[in-house]
C-alpha positions in Angstrom: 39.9 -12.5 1.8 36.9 -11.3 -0.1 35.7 -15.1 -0.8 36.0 -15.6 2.8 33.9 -13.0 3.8 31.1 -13.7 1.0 31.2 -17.0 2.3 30.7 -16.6 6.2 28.0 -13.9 5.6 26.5 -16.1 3.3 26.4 -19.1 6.0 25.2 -16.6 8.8 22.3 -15.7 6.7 21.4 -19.9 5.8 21.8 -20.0 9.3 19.2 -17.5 9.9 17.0 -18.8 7.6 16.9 -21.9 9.0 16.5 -20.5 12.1 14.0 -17.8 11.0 10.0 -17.7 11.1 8.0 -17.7 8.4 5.1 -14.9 8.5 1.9 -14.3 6.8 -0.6 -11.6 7.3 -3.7 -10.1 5.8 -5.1 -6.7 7.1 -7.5 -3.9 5.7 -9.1 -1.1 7.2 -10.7 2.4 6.7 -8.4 5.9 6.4 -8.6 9.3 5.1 -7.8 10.3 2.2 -6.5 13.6 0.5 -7.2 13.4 -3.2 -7.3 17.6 -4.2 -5.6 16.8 -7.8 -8.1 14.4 -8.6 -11.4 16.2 -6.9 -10.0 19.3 -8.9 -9.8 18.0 -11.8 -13.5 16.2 -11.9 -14.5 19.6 -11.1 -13.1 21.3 -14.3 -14.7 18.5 -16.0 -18.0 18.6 -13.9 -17.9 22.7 -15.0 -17.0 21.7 -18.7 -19.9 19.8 -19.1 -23.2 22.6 -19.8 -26.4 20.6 -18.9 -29.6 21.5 -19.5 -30.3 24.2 -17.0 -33.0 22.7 -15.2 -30.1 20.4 -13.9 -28.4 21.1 -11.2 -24.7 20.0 -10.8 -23.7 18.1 -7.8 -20.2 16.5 -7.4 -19.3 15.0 -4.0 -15.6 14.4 -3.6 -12.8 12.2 -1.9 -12.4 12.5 1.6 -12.3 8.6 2.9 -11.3 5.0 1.9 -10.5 1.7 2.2 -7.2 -0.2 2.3 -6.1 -3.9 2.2 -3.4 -6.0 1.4 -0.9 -8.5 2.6 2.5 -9.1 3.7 4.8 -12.3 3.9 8.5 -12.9 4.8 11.2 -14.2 6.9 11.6 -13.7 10.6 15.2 -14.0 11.4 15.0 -12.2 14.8 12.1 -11.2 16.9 10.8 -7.8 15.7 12.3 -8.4 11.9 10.6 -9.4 8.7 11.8 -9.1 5.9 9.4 -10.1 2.9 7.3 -8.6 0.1 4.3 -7.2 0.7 1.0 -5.3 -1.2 -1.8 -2.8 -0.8 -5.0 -1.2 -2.6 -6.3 1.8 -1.3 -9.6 2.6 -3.0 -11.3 5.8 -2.5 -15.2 6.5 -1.3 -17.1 9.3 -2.3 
């Protein structure tokens, strides 16, 4: 019974793939960005550091960025992909 099963589901999905879309897209864009561990932490460091006191200090910190990536996969219905897919968000100051 079990064999029977694995092999039906296993022919619906062939089915779907044969069936299904293939899908590629790229995409990017700009967000924001909440970074307080890492803008603390380069403050402690900024504070560490004891310059010459004619130099004043100035840090700016993380409040935006940037993201991109890309995504692939298989289409079986209208709506559904099912795929891989990566990202980078880098940070600007």
């Amino acid at each position: 019974m079990k064999k029977n099963l694995l092999v039906v589901l296993a022919l619906v999905f062939f089915a779907f793939s044969v069936k299904a879309g293939f899908d590629f897209s790229l995409f990017g864009g700009y967000t924001t960005v909440t970074m307080g561990e890492m803008n603390t932490q380069i403050q402690n460091l900024n504070d560490s550091i004891t310059p010459d006191p004619a130099i004043t200090k100035k840090m700016t910190k993380f409040t935006q960025g940037f993201i991109v990536g890309a995504e692939t996969g298989l289409s079986p219905i209208p709506g559904l992909s099912i795929g891989p897919k990566i990202e980078f968000i880098g940070g600007i100051s």
